[in-house]
C-alpha positions as semicolon CSV with decimal commas, in nm:
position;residue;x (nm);y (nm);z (nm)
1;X;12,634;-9,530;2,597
2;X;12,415;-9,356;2,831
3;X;12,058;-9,377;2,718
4;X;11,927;-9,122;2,999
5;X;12,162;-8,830;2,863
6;X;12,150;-8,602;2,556
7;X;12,531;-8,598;2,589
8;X;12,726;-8,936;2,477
9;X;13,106;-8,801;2,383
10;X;13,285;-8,607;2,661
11;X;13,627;-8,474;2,579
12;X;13,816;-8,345;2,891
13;X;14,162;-8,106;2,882
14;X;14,420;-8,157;3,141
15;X;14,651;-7,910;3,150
16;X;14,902;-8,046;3,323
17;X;15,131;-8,365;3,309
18;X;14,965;-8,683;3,356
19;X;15,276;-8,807;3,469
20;X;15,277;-8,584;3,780
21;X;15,113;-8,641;4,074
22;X;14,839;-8,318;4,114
23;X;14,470;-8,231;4,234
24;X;14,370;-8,110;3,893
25;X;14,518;-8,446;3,731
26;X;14,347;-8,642;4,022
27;X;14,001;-8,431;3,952
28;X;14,014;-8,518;3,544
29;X;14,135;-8,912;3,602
30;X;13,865;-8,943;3,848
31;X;13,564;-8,700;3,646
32;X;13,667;-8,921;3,361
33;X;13,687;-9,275;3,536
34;X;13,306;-9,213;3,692
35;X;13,194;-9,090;3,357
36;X;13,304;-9,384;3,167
37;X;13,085;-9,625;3,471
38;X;12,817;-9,418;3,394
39;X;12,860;-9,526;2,994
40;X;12,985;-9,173;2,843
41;X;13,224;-9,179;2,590
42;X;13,481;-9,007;2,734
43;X;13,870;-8,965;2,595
44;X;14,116;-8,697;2,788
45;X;14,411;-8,505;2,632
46;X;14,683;-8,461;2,842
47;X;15,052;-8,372;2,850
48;X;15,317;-8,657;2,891
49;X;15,658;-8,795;2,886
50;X;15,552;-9,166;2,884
51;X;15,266;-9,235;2,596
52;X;15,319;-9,564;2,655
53;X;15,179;-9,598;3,010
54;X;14,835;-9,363;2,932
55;X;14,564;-9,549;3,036
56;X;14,326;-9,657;2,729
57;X;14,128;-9,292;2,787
58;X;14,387;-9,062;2,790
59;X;14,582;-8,913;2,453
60;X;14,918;-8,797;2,412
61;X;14,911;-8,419;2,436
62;X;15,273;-8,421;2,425
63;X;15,607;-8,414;2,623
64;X;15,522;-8,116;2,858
65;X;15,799;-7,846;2,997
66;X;15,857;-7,712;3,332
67;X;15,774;-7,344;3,371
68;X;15,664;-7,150;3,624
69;X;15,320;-7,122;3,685
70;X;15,038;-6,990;3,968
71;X;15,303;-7,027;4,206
72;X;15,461;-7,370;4,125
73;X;15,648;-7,565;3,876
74;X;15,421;-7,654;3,665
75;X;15,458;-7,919;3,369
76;X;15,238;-7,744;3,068
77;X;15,277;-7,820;2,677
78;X;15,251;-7,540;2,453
79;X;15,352;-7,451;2,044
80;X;15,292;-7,553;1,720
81;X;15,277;-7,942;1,786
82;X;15,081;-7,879;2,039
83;X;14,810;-7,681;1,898
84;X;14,780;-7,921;1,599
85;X;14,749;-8,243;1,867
86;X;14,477;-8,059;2,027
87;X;14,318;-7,985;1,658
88;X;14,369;-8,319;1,595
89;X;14,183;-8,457;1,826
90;X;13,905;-8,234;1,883
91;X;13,818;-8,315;1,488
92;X;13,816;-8,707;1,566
93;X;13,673;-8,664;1,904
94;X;13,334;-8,554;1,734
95;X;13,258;-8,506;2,129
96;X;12,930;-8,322;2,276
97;X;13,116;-8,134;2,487
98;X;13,440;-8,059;2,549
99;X;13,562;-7,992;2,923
100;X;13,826;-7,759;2,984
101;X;14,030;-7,761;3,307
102;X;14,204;-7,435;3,398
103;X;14,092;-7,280;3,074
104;X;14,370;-7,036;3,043
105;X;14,688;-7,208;3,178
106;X;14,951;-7,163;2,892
107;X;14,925;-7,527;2,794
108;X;14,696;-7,784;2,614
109;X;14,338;-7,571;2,811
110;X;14,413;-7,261;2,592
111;X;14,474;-7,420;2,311
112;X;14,179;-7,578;2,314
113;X;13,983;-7,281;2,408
114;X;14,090;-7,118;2,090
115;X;14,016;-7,446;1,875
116;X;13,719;-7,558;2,000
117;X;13,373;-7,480;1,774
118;X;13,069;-7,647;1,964
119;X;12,957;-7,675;2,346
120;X;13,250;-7,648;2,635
121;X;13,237;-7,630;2,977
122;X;13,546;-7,505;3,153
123;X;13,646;-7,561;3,543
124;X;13,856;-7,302;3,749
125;X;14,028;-7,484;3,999
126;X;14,295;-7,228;4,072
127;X;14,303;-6,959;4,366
128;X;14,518;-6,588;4,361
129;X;14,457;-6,279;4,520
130;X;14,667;-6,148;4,215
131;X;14,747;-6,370;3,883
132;X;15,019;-6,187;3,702
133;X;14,974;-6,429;3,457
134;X;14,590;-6,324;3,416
135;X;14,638;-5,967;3,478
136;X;14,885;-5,924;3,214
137;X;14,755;-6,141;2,979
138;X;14,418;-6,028;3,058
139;X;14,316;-5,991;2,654
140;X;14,444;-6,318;2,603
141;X;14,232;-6,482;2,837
142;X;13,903;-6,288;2,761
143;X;13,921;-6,418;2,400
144;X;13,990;-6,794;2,527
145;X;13,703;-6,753;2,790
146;X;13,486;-6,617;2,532
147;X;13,335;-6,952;2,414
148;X;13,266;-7,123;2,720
149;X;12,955;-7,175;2,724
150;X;12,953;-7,306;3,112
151;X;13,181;-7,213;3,398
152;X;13,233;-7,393;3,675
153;X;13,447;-7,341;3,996
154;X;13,553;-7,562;4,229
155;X;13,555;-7,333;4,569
156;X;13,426;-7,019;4,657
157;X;13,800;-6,890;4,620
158;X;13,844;-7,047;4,281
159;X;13,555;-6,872;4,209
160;X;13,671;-6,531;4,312
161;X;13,990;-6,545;4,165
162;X;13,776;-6,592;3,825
163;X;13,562;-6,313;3,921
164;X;13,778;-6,078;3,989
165;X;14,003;-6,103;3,689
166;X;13,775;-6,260;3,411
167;X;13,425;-6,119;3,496
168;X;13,126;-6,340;3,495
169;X;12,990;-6,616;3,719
170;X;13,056;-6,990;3,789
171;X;12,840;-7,318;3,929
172;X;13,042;-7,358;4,247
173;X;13,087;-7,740;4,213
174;X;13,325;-7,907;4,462
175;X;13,658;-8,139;4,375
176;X;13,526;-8,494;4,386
177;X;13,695;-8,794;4,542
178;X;13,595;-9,176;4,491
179;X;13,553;-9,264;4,851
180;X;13,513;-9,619;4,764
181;X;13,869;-9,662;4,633
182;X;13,991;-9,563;4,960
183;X;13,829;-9,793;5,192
184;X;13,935;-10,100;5,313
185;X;14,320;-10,021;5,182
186;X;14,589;-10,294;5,320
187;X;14,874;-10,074;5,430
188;X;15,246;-10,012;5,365
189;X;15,492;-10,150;5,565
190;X;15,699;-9,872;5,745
191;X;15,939;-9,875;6,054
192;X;15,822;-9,722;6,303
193;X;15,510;-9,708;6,619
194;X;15,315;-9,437;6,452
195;X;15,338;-9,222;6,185
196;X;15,235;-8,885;6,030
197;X;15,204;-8,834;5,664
198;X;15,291;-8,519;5,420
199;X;15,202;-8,555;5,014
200;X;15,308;-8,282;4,746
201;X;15,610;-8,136;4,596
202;X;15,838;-8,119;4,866
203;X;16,072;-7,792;4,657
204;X;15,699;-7,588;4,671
205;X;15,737;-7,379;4,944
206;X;15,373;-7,338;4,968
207;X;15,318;-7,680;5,042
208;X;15,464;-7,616;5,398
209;X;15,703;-7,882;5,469
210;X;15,930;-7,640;5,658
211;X;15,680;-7,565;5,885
212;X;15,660;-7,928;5,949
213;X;16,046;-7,956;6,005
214;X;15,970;-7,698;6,200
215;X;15,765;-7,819;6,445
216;X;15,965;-8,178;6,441
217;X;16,139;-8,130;6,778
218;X;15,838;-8,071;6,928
219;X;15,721;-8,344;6,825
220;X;15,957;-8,585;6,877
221;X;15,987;-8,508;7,247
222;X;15,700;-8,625;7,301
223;X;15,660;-8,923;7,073
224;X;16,056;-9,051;7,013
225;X;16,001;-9,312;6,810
226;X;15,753;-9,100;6,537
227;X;15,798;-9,125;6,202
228;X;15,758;-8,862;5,965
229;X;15,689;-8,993;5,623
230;X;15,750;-8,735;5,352
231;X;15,589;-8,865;4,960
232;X;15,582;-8,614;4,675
233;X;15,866;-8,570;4,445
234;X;16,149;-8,318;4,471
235;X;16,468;-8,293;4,590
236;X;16,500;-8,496;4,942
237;X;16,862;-8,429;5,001
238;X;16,807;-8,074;5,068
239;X;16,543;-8,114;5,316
240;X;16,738;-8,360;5,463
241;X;16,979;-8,104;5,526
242;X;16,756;-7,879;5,710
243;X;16,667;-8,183;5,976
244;X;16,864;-8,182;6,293
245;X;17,071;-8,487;6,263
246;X;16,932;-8,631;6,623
247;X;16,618;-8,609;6,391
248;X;16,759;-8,794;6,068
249;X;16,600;-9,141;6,173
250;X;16,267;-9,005;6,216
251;X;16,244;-8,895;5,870
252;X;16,137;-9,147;5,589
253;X;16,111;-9,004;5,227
254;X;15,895;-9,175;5,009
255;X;15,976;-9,009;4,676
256;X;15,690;-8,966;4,412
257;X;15,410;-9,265;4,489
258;X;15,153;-9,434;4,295
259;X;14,785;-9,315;4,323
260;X;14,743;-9,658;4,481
261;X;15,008;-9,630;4,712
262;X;14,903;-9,300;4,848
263;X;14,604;-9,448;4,902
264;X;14,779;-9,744;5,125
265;X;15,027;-9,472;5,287
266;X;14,706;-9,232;5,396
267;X;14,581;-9,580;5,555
268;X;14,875;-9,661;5,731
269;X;14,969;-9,355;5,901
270;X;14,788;-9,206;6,276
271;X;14,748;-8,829;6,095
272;X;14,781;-8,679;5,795
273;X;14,897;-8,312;5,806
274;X;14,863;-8,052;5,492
275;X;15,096;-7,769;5,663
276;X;15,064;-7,551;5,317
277;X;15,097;-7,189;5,325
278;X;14,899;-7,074;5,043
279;X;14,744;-7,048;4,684
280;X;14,515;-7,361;4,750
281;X;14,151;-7,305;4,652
282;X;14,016;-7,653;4,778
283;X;14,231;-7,935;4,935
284;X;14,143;-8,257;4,732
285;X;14,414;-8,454;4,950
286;X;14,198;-8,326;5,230
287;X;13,909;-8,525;5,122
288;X;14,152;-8,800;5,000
289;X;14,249;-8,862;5,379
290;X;13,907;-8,847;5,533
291;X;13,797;-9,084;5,262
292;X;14,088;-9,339;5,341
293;X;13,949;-9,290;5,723
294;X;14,269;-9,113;5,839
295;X;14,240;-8,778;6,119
296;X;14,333;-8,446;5,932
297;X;14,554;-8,195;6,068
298;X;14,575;-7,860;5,843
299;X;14,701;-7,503;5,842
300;X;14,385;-7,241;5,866
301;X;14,360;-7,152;5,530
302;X;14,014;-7,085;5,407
303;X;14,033;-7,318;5,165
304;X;14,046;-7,580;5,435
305;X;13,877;-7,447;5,665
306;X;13,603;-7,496;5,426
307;X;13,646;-7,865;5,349
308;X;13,714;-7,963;5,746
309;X;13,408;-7,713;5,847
310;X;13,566;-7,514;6,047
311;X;13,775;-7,790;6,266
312;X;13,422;-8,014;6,299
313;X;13,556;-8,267;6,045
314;X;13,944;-8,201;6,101
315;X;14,193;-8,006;6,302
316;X;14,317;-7,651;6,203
317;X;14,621;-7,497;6,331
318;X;14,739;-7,146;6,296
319;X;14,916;-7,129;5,925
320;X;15,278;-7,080;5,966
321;X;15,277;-7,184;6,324
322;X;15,523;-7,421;6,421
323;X;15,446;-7,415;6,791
324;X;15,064;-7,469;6,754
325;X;15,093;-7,739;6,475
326;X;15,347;-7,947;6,708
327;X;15,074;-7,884;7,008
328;X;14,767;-7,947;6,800
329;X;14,940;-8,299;6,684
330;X;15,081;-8,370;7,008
331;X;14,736;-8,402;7,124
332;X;14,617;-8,572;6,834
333;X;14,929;-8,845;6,885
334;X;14,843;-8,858;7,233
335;X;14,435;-8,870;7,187
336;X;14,325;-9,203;7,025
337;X;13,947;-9,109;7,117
338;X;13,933;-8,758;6,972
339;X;14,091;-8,873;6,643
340;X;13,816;-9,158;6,610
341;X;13,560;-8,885;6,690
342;X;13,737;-8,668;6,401
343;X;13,720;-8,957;6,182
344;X;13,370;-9,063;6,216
345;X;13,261;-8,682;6,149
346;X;13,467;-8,672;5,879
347;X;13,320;-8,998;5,697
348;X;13,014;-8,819;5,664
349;X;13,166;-8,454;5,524
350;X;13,342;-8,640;5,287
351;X;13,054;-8,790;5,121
352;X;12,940;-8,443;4,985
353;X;13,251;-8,502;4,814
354;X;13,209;-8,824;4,663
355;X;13,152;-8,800;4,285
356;X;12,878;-9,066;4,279
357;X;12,717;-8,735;4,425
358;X;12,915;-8,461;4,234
359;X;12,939;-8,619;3,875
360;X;12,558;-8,572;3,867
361;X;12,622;-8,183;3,887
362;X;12,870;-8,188;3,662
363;X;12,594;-8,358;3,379
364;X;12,393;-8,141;3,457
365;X;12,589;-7,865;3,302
366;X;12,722;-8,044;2,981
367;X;12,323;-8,104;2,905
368;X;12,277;-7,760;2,990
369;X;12,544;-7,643;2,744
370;X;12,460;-7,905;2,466
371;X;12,111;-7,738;2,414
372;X;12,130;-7,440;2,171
373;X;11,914;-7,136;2,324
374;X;11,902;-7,261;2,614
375;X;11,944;-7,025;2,954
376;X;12,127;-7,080;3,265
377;X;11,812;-6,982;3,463
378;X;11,674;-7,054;3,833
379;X;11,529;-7,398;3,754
380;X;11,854;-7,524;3,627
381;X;12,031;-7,293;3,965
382;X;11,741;-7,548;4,161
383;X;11,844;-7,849;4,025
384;X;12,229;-7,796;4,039
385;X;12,251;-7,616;4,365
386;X;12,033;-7,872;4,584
387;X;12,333;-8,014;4,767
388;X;12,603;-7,777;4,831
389;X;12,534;-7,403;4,954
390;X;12,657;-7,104;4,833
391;X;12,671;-7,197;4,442
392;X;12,591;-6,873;4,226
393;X;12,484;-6,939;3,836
394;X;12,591;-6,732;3,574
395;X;12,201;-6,654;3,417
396;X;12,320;-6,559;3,094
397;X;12,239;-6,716;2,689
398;X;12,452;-7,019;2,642
């Protein structure tokens, strides 16, 4: 137990499946892992296909389905079994709080929404110029939101998209990352001089691994014996198609990996390049690779360009561009010095990131929320604001 906290019993939603590989799965198994250091109470309720792998703090929300969802596949569990899991264990949970992630996604979050009674805090991690999903279910989700009794939002564009379809306001709270757990990593073994890394679902076309292709000739005319490691799960044989077959042997897919051999992999490798397109709202691998020490490459987006501060803490290159992400990691390749100088500025950045720091915010809120009457006012904006600009407080009765 925590003796310095009026909150003891944290339950946490995760919409999605624990099974897959995700920044909102990494944000909840890392929220709750900190949490439980700190001696909360915490149990999370998640969608899966294994129950028998969960880790002691997660419960079996059920085998999820793959539907499409803010412009992905998206592994949700929904129904009648569903709903009573989540009633289920909301009654035993007895919790202070309950912490919603993506509040309305069609899965286990809604649910919960709709079944919770006391205090819950929900995080908007998502970011759309235009939710179809929200905009035509936009009753739907004003009934879910209507008991949240603290909002949070992980960017300034997660925050917007809430904005602009829900109403309201948000704490603007970063994605945290455990910097510790990637330091000192031993690395994979993997053919090959130097390497360059890409992680997420490969069949996504917003994570950008065409442009990557794309730019591979480039690439390899300048640094032959380069090897492109691809890790995220989806179909390999039909990128492998799209690779000139001069190009074949410079391709390595990894397949879905382990959260502790991404960890190694982001070690191992020279760069790490997110070439996505779209529809992110923060970039947790981002922090992820400066954390594991490793030079950042990624498209413009302002998402990014956020996290790598404008290019000070990482590289940008023009989203979509195959030409200037092949020249921008040309020079990186060919520039041991400027990626040491990325890296060092990027060990700072990322500590504004590291949820020793950002778990305090996030406790802030639940005792906020646990205290009937109480206001979201400019003391509490003071004490939750203090490290990271630009947060805007909903001052409203809780």
């Amino acid at each position: 137990m925590n003796p310095d906290s009026t909150v003891q019993r944290v339950g946490i939603v995760c919409p999605y499946s624990w099974d897959v590989p995700g920044g909102v799965r990494s944000h909840v198994a890392d929220l709750a892992a900190t949490l439980i250091e700190r001696g909360y109470l915490v149990s999370v309720l998640a969608p899966t296909d294994e129950p028998e792998f969960l880790p002691d703090f997660v419960a079996d929300g059920g085998a999820p389905i793959a539907v499409p969802y803010n412009g992905s596949i998206a592994r949700l569990s929904f129904g009648i079994k569903a709903t009573r899991r989540v009633r289920q264990w909301i009654r035993e949970g007895n919790f202070d709080v309950v912490h919603i992630h993506e509040p309305v996604a069609p899965s286990l979050s809604l649910l919960a929404c709709w079944a919770g009674q006391g205090p819950m805090v929900a995080t908007w991690h998502s970011s759309s110029d235009r939710s179809r999903i929200l905009s035509a279910g936009y009753y739907i989700a004003q009934t879910a939101m209507e008991k949240i009794r603290g909002r949070i939002a992980v960017s300034e564009q997660a925050r917007k998209t809430l904005v602009e379809h829900l109403g309201g306001d948000a704490v603007l709270i970063p994605n945290g990352v455990r910097v510790s757990d990637f330091r000192d990593q031993e690395t994979v073994s993997v053919a090959g001089s130097q390497s360059i890394l890409f992680l997420g679902r490969i069949d996504e076309p917003r994570k950008g691994l065409d442009v990557l292709i794309g730019a591979a000739p480039a690439i390899i005319r300048e640094f032959p014996d380069l090897k492109f490691l691809i890790a995220g799960p989806g179909d390999s044989d039909s990128f492998r198609e799209r690779i000139p077959e001069e190009l074949q042997n410079n391709f390595e897919f990894l397949g879905s990996v382990s959260d502790e051999d991404k960890r190694r992999v982001l070690a191992h490798c020279e760069v790490y390049i997110a070439p996505h397109t779209g529809g992110e709202s923060f970039g947790i691998v981002l922090a992820e690779a400066m954390a594991a020490g490793t030079p950042v490459l990624a498209s413009n987006l302002p998402a990014f360009d956020r996290v790598l501060q404008g290019g000070s803490s990482g590289m940008l290159f023009t989203n979509g561009d195959c030409d200037d992400l092949a020249l921008k990691c040309n020079d990186l390749l060919a520039n041991p010095e400027m990626r040491k100088e990325l890296v060092a500025r990027a060990s700072e950045r990322v500590l504004d990131f590291d949820w020793s720091t950002v778990v305090d915010d996030v406790v802030a809120v639940y005792e906020a929320v646990h205290m009937p009457g109480e206001k979201v006012t400019e003391d509490f904006r003071g004490q939750v604001v203090g490290r990271f600009a630009g947060r805007v407080v909903k001052e409203e009765a809780l």
